[in-house]
PASEBA-1860 file (N, C-alpha, C; in nm, 3 decimals):
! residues 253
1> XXXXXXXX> -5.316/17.030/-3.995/-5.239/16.916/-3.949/-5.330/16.794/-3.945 ~ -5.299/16.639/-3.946/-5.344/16.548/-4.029/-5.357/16.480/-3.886 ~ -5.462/16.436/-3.839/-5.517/16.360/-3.750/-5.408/16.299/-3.658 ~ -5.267/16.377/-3.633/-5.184/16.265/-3.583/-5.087/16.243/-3.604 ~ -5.151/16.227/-3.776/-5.034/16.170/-3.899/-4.916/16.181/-3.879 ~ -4.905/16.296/-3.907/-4.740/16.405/-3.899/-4.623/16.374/-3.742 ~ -4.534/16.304/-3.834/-4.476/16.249/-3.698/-4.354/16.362/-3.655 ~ -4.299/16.451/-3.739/-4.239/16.531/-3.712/-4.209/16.695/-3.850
9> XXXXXXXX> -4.238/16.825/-3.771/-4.256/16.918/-3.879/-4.122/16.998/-3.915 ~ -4.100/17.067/-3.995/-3.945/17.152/-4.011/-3.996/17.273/-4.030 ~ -3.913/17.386/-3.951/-3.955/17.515/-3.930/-3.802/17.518/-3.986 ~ -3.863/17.640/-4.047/-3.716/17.661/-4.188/-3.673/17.788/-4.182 ~ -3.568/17.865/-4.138/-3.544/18.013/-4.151/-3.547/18.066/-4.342 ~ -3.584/18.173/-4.334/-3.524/18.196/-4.463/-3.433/18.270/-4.504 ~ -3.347/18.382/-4.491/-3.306/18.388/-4.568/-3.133/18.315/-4.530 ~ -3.090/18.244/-4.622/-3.013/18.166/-4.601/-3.024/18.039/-4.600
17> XXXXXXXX> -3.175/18.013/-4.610/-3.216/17.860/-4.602/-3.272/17.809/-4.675 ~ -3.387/17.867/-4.734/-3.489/17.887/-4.815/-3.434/18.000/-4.922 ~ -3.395/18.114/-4.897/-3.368/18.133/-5.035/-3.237/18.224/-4.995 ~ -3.142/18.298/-5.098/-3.068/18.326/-5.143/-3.053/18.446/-5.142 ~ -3.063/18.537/-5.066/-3.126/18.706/-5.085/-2.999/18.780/-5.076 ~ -2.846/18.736/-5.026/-2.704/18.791/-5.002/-2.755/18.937/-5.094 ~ -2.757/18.924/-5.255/-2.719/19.008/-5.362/-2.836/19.163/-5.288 ~ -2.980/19.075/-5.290/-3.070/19.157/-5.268/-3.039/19.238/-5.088
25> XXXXXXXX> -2.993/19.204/-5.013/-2.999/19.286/-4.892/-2.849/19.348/-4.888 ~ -2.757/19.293/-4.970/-2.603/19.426/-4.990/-2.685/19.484/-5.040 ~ -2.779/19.506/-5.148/-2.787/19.634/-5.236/-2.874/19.739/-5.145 ~ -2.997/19.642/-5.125/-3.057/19.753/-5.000/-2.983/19.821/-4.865 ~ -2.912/19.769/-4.791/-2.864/19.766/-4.757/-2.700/19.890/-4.801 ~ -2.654/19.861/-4.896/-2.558/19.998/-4.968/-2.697/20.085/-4.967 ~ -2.767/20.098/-4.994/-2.874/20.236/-5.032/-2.934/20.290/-4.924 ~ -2.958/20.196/-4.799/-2.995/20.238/-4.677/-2.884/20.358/-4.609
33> XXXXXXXX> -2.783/20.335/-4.648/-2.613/20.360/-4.598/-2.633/20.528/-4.630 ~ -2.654/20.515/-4.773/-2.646/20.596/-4.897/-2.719/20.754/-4.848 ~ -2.853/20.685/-4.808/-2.933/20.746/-4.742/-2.916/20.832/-4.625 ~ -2.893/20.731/-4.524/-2.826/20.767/-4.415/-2.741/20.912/-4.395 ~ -2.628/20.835/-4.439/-2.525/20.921/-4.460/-2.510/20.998/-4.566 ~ -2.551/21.013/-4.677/-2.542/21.090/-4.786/-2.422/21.152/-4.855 ~ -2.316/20.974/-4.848/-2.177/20.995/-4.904/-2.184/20.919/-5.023 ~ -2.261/20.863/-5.095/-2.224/20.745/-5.166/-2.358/20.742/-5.269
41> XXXXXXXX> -2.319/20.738/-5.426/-2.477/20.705/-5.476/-2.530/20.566/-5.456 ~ -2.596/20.558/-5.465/-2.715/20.489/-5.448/-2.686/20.362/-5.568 ~ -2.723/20.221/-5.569/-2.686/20.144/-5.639/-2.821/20.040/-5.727 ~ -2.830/20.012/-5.826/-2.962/19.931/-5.850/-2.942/19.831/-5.898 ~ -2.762/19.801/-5.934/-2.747/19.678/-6.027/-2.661/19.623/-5.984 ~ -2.655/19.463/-5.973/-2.552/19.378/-5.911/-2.374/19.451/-5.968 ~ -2.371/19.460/-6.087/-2.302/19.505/-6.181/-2.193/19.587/-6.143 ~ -2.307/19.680/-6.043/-2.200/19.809/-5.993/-2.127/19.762/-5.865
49> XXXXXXXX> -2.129/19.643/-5.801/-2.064/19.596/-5.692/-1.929/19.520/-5.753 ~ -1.854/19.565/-5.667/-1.726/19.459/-5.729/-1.746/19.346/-5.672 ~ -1.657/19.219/-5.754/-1.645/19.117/-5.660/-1.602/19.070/-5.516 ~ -1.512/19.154/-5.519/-1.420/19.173/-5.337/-1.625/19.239/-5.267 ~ -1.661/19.328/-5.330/-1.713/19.352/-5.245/-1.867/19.253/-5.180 ~ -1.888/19.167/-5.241/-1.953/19.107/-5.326/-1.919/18.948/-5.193 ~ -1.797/18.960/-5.227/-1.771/18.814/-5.143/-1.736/18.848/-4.951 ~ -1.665/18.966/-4.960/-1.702/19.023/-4.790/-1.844/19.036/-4.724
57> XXXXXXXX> -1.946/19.095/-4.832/-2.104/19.064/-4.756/-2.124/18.945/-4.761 ~ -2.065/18.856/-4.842/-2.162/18.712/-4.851/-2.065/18.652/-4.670 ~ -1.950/18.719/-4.665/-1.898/18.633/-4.561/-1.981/18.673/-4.431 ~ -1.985/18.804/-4.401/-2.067/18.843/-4.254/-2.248/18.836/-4.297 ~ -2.277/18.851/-4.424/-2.448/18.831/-4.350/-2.499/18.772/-4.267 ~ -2.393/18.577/-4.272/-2.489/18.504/-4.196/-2.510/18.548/-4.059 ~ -2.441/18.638/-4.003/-2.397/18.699/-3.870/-2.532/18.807/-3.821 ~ -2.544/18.835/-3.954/-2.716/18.930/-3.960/-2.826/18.872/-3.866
65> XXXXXXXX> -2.868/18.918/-3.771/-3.035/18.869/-3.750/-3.103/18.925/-3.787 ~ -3.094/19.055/-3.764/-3.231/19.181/-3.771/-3.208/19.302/-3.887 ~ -3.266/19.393/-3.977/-3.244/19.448/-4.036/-3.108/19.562/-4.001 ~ -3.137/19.625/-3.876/-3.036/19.690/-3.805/-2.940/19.690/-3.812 ~ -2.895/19.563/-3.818/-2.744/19.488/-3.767/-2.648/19.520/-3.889 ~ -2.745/19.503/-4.003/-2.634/19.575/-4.142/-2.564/19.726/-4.097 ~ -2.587/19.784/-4.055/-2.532/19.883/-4.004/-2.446/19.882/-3.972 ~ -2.361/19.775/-3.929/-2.256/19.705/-3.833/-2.146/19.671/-3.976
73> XXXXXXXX> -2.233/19.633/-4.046/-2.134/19.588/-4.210/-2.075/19.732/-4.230 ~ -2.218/19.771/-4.329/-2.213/19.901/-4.398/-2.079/20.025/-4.297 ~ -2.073/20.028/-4.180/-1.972/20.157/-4.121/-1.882/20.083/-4.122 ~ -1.836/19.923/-4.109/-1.671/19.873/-4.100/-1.639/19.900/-4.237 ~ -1.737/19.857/-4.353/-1.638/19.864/-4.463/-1.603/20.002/-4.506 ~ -1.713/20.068/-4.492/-1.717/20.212/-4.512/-1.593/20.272/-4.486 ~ -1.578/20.248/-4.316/-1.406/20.289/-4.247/-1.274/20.223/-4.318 ~ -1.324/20.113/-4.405/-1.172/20.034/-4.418/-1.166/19.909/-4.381
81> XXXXXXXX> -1.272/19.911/-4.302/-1.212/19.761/-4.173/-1.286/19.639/-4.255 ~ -1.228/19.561/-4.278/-1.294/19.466/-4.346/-1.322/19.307/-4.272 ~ -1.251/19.337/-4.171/-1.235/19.241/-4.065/-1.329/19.262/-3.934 ~ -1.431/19.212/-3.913/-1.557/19.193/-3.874/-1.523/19.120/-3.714 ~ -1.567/19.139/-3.575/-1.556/19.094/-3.506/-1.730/19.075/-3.479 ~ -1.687/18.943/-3.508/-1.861/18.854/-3.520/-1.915/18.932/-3.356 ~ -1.890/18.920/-3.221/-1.919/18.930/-3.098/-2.001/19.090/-3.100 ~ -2.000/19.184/-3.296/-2.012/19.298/-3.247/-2.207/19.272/-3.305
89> XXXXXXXX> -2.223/19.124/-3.352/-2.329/19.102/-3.410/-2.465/19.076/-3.286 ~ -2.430/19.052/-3.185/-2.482/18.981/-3.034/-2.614/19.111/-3.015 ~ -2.690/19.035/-3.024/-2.820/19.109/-2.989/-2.776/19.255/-2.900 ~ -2.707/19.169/-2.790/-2.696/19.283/-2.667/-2.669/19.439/-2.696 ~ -2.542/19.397/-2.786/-2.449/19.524/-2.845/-2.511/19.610/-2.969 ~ -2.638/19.604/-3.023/-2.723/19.613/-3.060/-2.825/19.718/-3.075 ~ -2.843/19.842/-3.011/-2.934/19.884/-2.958/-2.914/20.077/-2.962 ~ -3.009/20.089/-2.910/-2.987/20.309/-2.987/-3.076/20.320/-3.070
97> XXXXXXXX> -3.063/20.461/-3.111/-3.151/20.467/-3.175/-3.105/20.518/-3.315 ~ -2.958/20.502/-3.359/-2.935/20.490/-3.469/-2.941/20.363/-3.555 ~ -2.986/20.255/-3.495/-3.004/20.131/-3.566/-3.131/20.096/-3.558 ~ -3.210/20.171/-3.494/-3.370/20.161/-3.524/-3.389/20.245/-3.672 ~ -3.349/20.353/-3.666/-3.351/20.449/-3.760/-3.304/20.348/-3.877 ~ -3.192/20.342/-3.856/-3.119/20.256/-4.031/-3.229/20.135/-4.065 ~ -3.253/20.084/-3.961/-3.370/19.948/-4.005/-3.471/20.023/-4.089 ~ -3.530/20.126/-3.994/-3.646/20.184/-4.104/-3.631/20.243/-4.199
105> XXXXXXXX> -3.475/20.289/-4.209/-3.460/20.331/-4.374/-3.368/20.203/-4.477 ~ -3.389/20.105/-4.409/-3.371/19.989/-4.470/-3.446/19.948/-4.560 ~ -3.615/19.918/-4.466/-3.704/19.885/-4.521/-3.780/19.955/-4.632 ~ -3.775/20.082/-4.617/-3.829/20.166/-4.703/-3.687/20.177/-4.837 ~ -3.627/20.141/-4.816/-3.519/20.125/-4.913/-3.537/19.964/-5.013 ~ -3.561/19.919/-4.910/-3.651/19.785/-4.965/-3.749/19.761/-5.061 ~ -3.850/19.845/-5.006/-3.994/19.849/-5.092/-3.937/19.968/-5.196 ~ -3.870/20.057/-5.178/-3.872/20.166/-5.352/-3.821/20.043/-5.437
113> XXXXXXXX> -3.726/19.926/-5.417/-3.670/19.836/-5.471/-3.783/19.773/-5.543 ~ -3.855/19.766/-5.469/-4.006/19.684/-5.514/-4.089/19.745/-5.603 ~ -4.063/19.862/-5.598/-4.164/19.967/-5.685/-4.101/20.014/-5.820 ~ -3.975/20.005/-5.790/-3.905/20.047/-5.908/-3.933/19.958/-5.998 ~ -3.875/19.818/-5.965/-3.871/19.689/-6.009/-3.857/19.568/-5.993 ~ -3.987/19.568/-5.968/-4.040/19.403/-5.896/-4.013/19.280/-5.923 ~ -3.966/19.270/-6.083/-3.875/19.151/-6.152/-3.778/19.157/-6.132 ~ -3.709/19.255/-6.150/-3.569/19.264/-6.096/-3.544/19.264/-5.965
121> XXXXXXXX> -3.599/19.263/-5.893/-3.602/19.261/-5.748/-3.637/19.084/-5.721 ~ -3.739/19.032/-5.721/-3.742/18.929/-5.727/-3.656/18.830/-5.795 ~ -3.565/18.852/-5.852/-3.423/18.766/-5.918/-3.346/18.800/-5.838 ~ -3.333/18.880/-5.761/-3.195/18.945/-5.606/-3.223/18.832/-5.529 ~ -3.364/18.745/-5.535/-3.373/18.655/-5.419/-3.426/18.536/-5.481 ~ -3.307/18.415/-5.472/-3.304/18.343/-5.542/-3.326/18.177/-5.473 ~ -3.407/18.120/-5.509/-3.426/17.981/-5.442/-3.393/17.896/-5.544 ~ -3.355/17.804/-5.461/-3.307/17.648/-5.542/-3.433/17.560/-5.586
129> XXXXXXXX> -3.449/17.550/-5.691/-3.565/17.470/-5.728/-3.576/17.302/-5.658 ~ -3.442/17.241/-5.597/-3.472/17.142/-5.507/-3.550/17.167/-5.374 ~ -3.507/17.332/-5.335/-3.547/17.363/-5.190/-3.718/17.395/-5.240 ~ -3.742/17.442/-5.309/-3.876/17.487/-5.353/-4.025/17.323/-5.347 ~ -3.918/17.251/-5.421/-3.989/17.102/-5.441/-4.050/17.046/-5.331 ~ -3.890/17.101/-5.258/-3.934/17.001/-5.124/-4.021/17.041/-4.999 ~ -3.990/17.157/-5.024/-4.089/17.299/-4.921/-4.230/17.236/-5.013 ~ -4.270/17.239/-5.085/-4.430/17.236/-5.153/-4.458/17.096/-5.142
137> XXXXXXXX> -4.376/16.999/-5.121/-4.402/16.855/-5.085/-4.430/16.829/-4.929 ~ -4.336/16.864/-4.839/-4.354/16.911/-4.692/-4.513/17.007/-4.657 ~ -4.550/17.090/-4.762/-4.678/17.150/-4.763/-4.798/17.082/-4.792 ~ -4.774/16.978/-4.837/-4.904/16.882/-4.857/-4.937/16.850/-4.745 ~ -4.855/16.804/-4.639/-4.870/16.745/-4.529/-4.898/16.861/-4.430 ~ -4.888/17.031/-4.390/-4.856/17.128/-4.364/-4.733/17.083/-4.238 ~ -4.617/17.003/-4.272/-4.512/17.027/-4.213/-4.401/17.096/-4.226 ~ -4.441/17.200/-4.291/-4.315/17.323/-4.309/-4.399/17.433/-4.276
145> XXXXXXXX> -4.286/17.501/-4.135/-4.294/17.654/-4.102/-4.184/17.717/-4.145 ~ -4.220/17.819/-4.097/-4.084/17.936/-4.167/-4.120/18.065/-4.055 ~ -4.001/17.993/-3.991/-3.946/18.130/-3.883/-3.833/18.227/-3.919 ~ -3.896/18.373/-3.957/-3.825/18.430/-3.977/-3.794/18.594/-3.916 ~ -3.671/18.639/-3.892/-3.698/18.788/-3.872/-3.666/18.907/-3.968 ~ -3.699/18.843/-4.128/-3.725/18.925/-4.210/-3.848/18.990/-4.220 ~ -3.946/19.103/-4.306/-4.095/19.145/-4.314/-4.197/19.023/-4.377 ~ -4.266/19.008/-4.363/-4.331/18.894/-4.360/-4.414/18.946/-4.547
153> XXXXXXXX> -4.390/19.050/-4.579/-4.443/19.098/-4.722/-4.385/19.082/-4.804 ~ -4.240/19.049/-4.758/-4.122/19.021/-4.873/-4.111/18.872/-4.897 ~ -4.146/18.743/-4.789/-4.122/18.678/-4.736/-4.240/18.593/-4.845 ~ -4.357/18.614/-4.814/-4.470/18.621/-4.950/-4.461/18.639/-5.062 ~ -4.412/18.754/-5.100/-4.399/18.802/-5.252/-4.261/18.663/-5.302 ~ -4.135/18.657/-5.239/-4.085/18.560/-5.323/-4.128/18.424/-5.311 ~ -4.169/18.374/-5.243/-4.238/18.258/-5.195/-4.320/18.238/-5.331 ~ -4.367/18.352/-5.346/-4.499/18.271/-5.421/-4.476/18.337/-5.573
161> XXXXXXXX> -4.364/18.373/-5.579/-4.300/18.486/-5.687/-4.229/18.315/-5.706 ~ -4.195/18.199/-5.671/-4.127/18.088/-5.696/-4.228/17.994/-5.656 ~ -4.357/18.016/-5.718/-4.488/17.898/-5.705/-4.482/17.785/-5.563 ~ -4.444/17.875/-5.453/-4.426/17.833/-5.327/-4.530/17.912/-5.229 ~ -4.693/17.802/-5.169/-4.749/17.910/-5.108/-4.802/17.818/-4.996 ~ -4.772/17.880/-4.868/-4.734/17.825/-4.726/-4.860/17.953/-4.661 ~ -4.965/17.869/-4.599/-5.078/17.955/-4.524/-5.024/18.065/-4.425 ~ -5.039/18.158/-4.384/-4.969/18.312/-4.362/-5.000/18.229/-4.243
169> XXXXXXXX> -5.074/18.146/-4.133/-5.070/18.111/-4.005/-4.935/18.037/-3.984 ~ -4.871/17.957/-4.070/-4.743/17.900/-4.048/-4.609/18.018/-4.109 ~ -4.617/18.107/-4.109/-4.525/18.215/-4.157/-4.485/18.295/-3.984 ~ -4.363/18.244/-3.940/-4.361/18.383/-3.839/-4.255/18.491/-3.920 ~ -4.304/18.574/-3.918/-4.199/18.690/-3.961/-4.159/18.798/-3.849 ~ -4.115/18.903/-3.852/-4.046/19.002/-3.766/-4.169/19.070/-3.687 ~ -4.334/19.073/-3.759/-4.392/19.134/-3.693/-4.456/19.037/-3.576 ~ -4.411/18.923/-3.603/-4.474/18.796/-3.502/-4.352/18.744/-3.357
177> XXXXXXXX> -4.279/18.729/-3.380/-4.158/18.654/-3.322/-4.051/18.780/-3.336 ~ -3.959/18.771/-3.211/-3.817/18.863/-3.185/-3.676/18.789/-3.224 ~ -3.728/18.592/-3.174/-3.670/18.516/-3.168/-3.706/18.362/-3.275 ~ -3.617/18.268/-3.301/-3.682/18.176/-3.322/-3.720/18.072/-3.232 ~ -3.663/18.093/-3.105/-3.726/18.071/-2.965/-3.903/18.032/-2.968 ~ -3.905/18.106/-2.961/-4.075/18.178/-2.963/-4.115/18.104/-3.062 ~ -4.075/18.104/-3.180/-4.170/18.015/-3.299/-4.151/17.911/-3.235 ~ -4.073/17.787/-3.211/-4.061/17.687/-3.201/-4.153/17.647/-3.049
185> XXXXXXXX> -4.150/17.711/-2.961/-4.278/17.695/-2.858/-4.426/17.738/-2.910 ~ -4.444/17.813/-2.922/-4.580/17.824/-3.048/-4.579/17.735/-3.134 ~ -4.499/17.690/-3.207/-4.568/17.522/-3.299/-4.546/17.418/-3.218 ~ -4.461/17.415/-3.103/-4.498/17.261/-3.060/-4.642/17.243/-2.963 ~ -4.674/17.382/-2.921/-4.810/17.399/-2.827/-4.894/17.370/-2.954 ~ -4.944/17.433/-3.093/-5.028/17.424/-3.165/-5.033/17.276/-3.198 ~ -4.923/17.259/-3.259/-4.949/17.136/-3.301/-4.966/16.981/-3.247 ~ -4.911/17.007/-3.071/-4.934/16.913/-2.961/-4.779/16.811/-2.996
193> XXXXXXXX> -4.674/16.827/-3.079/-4.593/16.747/-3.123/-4.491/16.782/-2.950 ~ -4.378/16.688/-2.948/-4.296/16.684/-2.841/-4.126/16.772/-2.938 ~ -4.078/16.834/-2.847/-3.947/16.884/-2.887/-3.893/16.844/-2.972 ~ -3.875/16.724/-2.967/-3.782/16.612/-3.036/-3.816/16.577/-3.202 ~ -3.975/16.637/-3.233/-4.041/16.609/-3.375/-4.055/16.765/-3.404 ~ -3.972/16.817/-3.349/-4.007/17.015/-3.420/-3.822/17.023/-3.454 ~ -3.826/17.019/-3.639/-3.685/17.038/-3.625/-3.659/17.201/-3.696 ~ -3.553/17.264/-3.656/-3.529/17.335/-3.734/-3.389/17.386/-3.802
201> XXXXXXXX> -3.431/17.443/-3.919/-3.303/17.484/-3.976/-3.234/17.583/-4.022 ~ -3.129/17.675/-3.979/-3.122/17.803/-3.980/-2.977/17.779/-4.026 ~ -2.921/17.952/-4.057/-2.793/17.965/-4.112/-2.663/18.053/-3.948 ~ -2.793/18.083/-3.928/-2.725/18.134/-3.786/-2.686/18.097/-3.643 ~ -2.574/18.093/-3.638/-2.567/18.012/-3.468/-2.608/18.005/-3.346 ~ -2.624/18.167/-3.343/-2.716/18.241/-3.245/-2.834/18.169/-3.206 ~ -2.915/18.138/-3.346/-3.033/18.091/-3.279/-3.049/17.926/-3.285 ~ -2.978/17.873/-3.362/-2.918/17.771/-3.342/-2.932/17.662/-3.199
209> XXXXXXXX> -2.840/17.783/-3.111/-2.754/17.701/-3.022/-2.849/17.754/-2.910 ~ -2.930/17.827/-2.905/-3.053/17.903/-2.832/-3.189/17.753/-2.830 ~ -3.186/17.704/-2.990/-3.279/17.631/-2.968/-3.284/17.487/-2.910 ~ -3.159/17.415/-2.977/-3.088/17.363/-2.941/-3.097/17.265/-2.785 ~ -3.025/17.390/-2.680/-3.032/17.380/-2.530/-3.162/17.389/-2.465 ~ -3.258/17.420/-2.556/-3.380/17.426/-2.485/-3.466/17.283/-2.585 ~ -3.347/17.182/-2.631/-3.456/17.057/-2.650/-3.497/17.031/-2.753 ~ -3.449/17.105/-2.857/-3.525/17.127/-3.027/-3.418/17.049/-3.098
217> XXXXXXXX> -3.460/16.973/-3.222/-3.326/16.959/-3.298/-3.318/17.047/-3.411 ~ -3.180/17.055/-3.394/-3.156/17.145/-3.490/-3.027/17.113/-3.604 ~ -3.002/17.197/-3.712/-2.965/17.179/-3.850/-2.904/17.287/-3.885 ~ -2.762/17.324/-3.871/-2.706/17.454/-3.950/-2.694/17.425/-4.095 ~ -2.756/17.505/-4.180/-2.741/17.535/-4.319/-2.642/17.604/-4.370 ~ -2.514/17.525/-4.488/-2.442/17.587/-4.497/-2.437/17.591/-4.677 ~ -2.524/17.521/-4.740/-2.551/17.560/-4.921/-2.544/17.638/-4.916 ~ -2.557/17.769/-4.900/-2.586/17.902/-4.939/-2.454/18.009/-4.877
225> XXXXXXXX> -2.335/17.921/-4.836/-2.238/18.050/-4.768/-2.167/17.929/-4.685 ~ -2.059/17.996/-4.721/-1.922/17.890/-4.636/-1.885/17.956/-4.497 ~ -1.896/17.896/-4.382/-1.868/17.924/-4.268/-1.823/17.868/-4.149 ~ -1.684/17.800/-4.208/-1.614/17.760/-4.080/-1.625/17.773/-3.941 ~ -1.625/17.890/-3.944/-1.624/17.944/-3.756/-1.787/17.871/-3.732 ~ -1.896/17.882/-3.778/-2.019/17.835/-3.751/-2.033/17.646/-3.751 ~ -1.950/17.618/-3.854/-1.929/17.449/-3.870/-1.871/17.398/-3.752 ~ -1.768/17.472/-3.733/-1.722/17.410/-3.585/-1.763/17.427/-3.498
233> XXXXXXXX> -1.832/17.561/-3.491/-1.886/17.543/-3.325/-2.006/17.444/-3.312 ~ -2.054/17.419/-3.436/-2.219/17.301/-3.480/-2.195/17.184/-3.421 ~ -2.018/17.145/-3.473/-1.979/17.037/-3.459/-1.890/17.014/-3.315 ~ -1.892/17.064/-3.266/-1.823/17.049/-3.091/-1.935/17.071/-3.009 ~ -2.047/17.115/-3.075/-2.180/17.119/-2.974/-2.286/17.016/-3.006 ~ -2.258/16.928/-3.122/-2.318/16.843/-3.148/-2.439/16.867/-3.219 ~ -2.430/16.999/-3.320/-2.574/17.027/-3.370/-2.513/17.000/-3.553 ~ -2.602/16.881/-3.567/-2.588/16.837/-3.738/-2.576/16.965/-3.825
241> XXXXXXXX> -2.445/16.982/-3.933/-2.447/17.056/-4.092/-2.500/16.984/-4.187 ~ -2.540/17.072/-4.253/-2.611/17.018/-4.364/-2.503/17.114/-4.495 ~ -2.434/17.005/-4.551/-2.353/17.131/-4.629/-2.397/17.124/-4.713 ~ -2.528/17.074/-4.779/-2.548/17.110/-4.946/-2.726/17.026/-4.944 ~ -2.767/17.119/-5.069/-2.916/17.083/-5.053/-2.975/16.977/-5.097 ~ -2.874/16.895/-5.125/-2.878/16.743/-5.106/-2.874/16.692/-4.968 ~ -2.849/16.733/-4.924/-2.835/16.670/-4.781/-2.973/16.717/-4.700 ~ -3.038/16.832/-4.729/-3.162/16.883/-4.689/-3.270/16.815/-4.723
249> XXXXX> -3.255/16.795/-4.857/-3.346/16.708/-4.934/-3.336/16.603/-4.835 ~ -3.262/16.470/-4.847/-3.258/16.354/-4.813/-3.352/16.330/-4.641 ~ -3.275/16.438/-4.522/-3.324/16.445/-4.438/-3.472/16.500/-4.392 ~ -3.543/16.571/-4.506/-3.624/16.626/-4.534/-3.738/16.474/-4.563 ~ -3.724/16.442/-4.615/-3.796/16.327/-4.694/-3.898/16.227/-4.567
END
């Protein structure tokens, strides 16, 4: 950080913000299931997903925080139910030890992805070459973090798999932070900045409206997934959308 300089930094969630991963965490995600339960083969190509199915994950991911929580997808659709009661996404409701279990056969469902095929895997997670520009322009200055509760190995590999490379001290990932709470008090202590110059921008409301009330400004991201129910509650609570990465850009600048 620059003598001062830096009058205000952006801590950026990723997935949903920064990049595009919907395709890549249904598939892991179907294979975690697969696993699990041992009803269903196993899937490696966008190809084999239909479109219906295809546009129901893109609607509940943003609802995702933690690897776990797919679990919550994967058994409604499984049953039939395609109709999602967001309230079943809430940290609280959350918990057991069958969703510890699915996380860890998430992840390891993750990395065979990686081993199989690392190009093809890295095209599942897709960034916008405006968001990329502007993340590596924001990096000159080191005013871009990235709070996230994805693995912080995956988080790297596409980053820099899209000539995007952000010092692993400004990276919180899942093994650092529970919350994005926590990141955002950890960079305003490091960096000595006041609430008001730490902005951030996420796809989720949850943490959103968490950061929000405790003084932060904040930015729901909606380029990457259409979400009414989240727009309005942004907008009756007074927390700015950003509906397209033009609009990121500009405020970014």
């Amino acid at each position: 950080m620059q003598n001062g300089s830096v009058v205000k930094v952006w801590v950026l969630d990723f997935d949903g913000v920064i990049c595009d991963s919907t395709d890549e965490c249904m598939m892991v995600s179907w294979n975690a299931y697969a696993e699990v339960k041992g009803e269903r083969k196993k899937r490696y190509k966008i190809s084999e997903f239909t479109d219906e199915e295809r546009r129901l994950f893109r609607k509940y991911r943003p609802f995702v925080k933690t690897a776990e929580q797919y679990l919550i997808i994967e058994e409604n659709f499984n049953a039939g139910r395609f109709t999602i009661d967001p309230s079943l996404f809430l940290s609280s409701e959350v918990r057991g030890k069958g969703f510890e279990d699915f996380s860890e056969v998430f992840y390891r469902e993750r990395a065979d992805l990686v081993e199989k095929d690392p190009i093809s895997w890295l095209m599942l997670n897709k960034i916008d070459k405006r968001i990329a520009n502007t993340i590596s322009l924001l990096d000159m200055d080191e005013r871009v973090y990235i709070a996230t509760l994805k693995d912080g190995g995956s988080v790297r590999r596409i980053l820099e798999g899209n000539g995007i490379f952000i010092g692993s001290s400004r990276i919180y990932d899942n093994s650092v932070i529970s919350n994005k709470l926590d990141a955002l008090r950890d960079i305003t202590s490091r960096t000595g900045l006041g609430r008001e110059a730490v902005f951030l921008i996420d796809d989720n409301m949850e943490h959103l409206v968490s950061s929000y009330r405790a003084g932060y400004q904040t930015f729901l991201a909606l380029w990457y997934t259409e979400m009414e129910t989240f727009a309005r509650l942004a907008k009756e609570m007074g927390i700015a959308v950003l509906d397209s990465v033009e609009e990121f850009v500009d405020v970014a600048r």
